[in-house]
N, C-alpha and C positions, 0 to 999 in steps of 0.2 A: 722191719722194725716197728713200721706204725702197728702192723697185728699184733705183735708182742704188747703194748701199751696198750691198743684199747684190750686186750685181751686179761693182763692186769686189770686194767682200773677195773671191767666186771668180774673178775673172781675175785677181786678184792673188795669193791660193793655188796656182789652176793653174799660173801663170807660176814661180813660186816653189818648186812642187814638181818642175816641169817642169826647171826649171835644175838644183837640187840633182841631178836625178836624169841629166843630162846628156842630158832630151828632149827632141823639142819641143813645144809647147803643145799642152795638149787642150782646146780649147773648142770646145764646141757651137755647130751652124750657127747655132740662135737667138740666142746670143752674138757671133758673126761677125758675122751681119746686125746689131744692134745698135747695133756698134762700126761700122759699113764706112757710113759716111754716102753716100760719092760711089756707093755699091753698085758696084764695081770688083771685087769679089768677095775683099778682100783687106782687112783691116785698117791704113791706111798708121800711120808714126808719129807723122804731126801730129792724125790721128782719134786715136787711143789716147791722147796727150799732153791733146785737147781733153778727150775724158772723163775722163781721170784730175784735170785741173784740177775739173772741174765736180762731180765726185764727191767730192773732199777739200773743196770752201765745203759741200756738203750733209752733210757728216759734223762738219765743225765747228760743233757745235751753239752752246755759247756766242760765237761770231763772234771771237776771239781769233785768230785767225793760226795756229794752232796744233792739234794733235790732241793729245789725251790719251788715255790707256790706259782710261777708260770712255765716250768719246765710240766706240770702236772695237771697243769687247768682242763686240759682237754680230757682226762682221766680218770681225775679225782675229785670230791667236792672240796669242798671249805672245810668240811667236819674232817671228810676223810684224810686230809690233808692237816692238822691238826692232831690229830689221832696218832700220828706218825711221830710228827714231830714233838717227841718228848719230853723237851727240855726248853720249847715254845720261842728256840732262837730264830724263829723264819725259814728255818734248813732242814731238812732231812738226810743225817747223815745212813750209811748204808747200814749201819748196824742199828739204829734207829729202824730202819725201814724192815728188816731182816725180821724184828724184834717184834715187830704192830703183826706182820705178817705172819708170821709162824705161831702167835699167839691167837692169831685168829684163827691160823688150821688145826691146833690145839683144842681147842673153842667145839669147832665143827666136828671133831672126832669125836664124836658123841660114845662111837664104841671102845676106843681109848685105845686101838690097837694100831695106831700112827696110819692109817691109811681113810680116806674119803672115798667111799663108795655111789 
């Protein structure tokens, strides 16, 4: 479970730094392979979707529905953690979290054809 998280917070940084910076992703093949379950050689966005669902129940540690700003510290920064949270209640609810995320792999498909290569 810890690998799932920190493995989160970096493709979620990467992706995040990658946008801001108007690149496209940098992750490593060991991350690519990962992420690329059908091994297609490409990340689609229902793989990405599935992990990023799987990765946010294992970072919510109290089982609340929710992320909070120390369930994430070890993962996330202060921005990225903000970024998240939408609606700036202190929580990140999972659709919230679904939402920053998938619009960042959206971001990163630079080729627009739902897959990160």
């Amino acid at each position: 479970m810890k690998r799932v998280a920190l493995l989160t917070g970096f493709v979620f940084f990467t992706t995040m730094a990658a946008v801001a910076q108007n690149q496209p992703t940098a992750m490593n093949q060991g991350q690519m392979d990962r992420l690329d379950r059908d091994k297609n050689g490409a990340v689609e966005r229902s793989e990405y979707q599935a992990f990023m669902t799987s990765a946010f129940a294992s970072m919510d540690k109290n089982r609340d529905g929710s992320l909070n700003s120390d369930e994430v510290a070890r993962v996330l920064t202060v921005q990225q953690f903000a970024a998240i949270d939408a609606n700036g209640d202190g929580k990140a609810s999972q659709n919230e979290f679904l939402n920053r995320v998938m619009a960042d792999f959206k971001a990163a498909d630079r080729g627009g054809d739902g897959t990160l290569q």
